[in-house]
Each structure stands twice: as structure tokens, then as C-alpha cells.
N, C-alpha and C positions, 0 to 999 in steps of 0.2 A: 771382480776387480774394481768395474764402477763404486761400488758399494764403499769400497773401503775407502774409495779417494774423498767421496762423500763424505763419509766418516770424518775423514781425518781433517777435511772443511769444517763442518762442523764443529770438532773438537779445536779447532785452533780459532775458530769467531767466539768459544764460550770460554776460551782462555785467557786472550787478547788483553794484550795490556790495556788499561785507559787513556783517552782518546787527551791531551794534554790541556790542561782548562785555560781561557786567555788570562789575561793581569786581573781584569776585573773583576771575574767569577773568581779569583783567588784572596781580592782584597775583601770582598764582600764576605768570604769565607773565612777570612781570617777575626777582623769585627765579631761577625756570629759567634767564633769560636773562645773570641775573649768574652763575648755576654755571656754565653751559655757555657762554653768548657772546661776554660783555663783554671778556675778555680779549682775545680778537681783531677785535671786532666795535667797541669803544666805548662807555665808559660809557651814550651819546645814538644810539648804533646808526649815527650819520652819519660818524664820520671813523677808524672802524678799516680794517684793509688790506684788507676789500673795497668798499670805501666806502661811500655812505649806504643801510641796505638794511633802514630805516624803509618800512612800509607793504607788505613783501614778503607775495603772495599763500601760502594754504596750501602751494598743489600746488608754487611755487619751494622755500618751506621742506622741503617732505618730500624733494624731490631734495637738498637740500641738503646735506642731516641723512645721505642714504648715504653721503654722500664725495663732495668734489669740489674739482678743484684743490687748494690745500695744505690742505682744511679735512678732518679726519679722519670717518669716519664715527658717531653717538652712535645708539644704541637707547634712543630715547624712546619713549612709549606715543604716542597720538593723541592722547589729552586733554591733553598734555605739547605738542604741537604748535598742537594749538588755541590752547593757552594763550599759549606766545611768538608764536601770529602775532596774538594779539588786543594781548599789548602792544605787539609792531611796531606793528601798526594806532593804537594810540595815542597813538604820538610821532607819529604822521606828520600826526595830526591830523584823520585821515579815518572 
């Protein structure tokens, strides 16, 4: 029974919503987002040509960011990455 309370610890710290980013690390991520994303992504992140990809986790972002499909690869820092997924996380409203 230990085991499974465990478990279910575990499964709810790798579930866990995101931790809400302050103003700053959101304005910083919004910036980034217009240098690097808006162009192909949307002003609102919902209707560029990969469509809505508001609320996108870190770990999607960083695969992202190497290259993928026709989107080029960009060498951001991590604090650069935190930053547009906290604004993602912002429009999406979560």
C-alpha cells in the first residue's frame, strides 16, 4: 500500500501543472517570441502554420527550438526558453 501512495506521489509531481511565471519572465518571453516566433507562429501563437501551440510544455519547446519539420533550428539560452514557454503558458491561460 506504501508503494502505491508512492506511486501516485510521484505520478502527480510529473504531472503538475507549471509553477506560474512572474510579469517579467513573461514580458521577456513575450519579446523573444515576437523576434523569433511570431512570424511563423502568430501574433496570438493560435493560428500560425503550426497552429495553436499556446500552453506548449518546456521539454516540446526545447525539441522544437533544435529543428523541426520546416521550423529552423535557433540557439537560445534556457532562461530564453523558460521565458517563451511562460508566455505561451500565458495566452493559453493556464
Amino acid at each position: 500500500m506504501r508503494l502505491t501512495g508512492l506511486a501516485l506521489g510521484l505520478a502527480c509531481l510529473v504531472h503538475a501543472p507549471p509553477l506560474r511565471a512572474d510579469a517579467s519572465l513573461v514580458a521577456e518571453g513575450q519579446l523573444l517570441y515576437q523576434d523569433f516566433c511570431e512570424i511563423c507562429h502568430g501574433a496570438n501563437a493560435a493560428t500560425g502554420d503550426s497552429g495553436d501551440i499556446r500552453g506548449l510544455g518546456v521539454d516540446t519547446v526545447r525539441i522544437a527550438l533544435r529543428g523541426i519539420e520546416d521550423m529552423p533550428p535557433f540557439d537560445l539560452t534556457g532562461v530564453e526558453i523558460d521565458a517563451i514557454v511562460a508566455y505561451l503558458s500565458s495566452l493559453s491561460g493556464a
